[in-house]
C-alpha positions as CSV (number, residue, x, y, z in Angstrom):
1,X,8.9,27.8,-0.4
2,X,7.2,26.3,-3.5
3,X,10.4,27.8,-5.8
4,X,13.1,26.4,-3.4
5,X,11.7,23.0,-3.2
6,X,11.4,22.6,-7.0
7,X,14.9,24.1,-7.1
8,X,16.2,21.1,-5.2
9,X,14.2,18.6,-7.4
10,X,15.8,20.2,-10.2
11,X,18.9,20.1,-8.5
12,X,18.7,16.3,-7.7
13,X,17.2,15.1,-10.8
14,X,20.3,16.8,-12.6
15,X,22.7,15.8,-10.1
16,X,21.9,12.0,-10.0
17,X,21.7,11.6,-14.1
18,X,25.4,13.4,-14.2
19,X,26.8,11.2,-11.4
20,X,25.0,8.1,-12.8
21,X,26.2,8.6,-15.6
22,X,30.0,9.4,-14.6
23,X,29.9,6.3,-12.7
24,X,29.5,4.0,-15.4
25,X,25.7,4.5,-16.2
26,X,25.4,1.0,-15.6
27,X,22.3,-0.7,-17.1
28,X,21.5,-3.1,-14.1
29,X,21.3,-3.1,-10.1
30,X,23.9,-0.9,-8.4
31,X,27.2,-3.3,-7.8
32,X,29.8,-2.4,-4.9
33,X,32.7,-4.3,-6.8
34,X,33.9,-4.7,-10.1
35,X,35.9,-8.4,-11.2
36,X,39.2,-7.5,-13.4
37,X,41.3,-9.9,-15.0
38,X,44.9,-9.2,-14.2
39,X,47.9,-11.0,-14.9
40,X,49.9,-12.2,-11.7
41,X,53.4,-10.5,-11.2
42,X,54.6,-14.0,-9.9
43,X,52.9,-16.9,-11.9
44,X,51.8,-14.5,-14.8
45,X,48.8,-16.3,-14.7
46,X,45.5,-14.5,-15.4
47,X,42.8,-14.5,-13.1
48,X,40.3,-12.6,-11.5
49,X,40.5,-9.9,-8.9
50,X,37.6,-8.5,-7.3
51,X,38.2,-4.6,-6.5
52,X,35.8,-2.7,-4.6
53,X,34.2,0.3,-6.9
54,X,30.6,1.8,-6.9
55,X,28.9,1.6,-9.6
56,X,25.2,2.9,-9.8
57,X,22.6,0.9,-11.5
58,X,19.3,1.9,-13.0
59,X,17.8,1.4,-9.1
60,X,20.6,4.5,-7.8
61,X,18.9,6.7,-10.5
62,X,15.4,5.2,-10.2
63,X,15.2,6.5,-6.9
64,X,16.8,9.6,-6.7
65,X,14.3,10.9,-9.4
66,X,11.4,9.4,-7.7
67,X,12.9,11.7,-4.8
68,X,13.0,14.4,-7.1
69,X,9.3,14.0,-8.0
70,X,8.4,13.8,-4.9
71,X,9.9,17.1,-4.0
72,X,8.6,18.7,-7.1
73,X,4.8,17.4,-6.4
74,X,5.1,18.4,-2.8
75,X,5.9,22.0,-3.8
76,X,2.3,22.2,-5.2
77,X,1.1,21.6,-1.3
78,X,3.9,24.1,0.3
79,X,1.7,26.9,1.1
80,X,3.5,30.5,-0.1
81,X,4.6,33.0,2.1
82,X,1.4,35.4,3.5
83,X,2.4,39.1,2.8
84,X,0.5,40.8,5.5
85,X,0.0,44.0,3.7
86,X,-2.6,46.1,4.8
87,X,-5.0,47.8,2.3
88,X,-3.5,52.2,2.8
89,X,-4.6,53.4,-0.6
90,X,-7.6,56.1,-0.1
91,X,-9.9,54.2,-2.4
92,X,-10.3,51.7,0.2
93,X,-11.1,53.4,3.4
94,X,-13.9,53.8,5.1
């Protein structure tokens, strides 16, 4: 139990820092759309077009690795597995 849970912190602290930083590893909040400046086909004025696009921010990451650390700090408290092995050698018995 302890190795699987600090397996998936791992797992999520790497995950979120390659897909932040694939994204755009934007250095503010996390923004839903993006302004372009495009030229109009019929005017061929430019102006701006607002395009919906995720883009995480410092906040995306922030809390993905706090989940991670949470994970990995709650695998201290995860209790291993008991092996109920009983004591056969000749040594021991009475």
């Amino acid at each position: 139990m302890k190795k699987s849970l600090r397996i998936l912190a791992l797992a999520i602290a790497i995950l979120s820092l390659a897909f932040w930083a694939v994204l755009g590893a934007h250095g503010g909040w996390t923004r839903t759309t993006e302004t372009r400046w495009e030229k109009d086909a019929v005017t061929e004025l430019e102006g701006p077009v607002i395009v919906k696009k995720f883009v995480p921010g410092v906040d995306f990451l922030g809390l993905s690795l706090f989940g991670a650390a949470v994970l990995f700090g709650g695998s201290f408290l995860a209790r291993n597995k008991s092996k109920n092995y009983e004591n056969t050698s000749p040594a021991h018995s009475h």
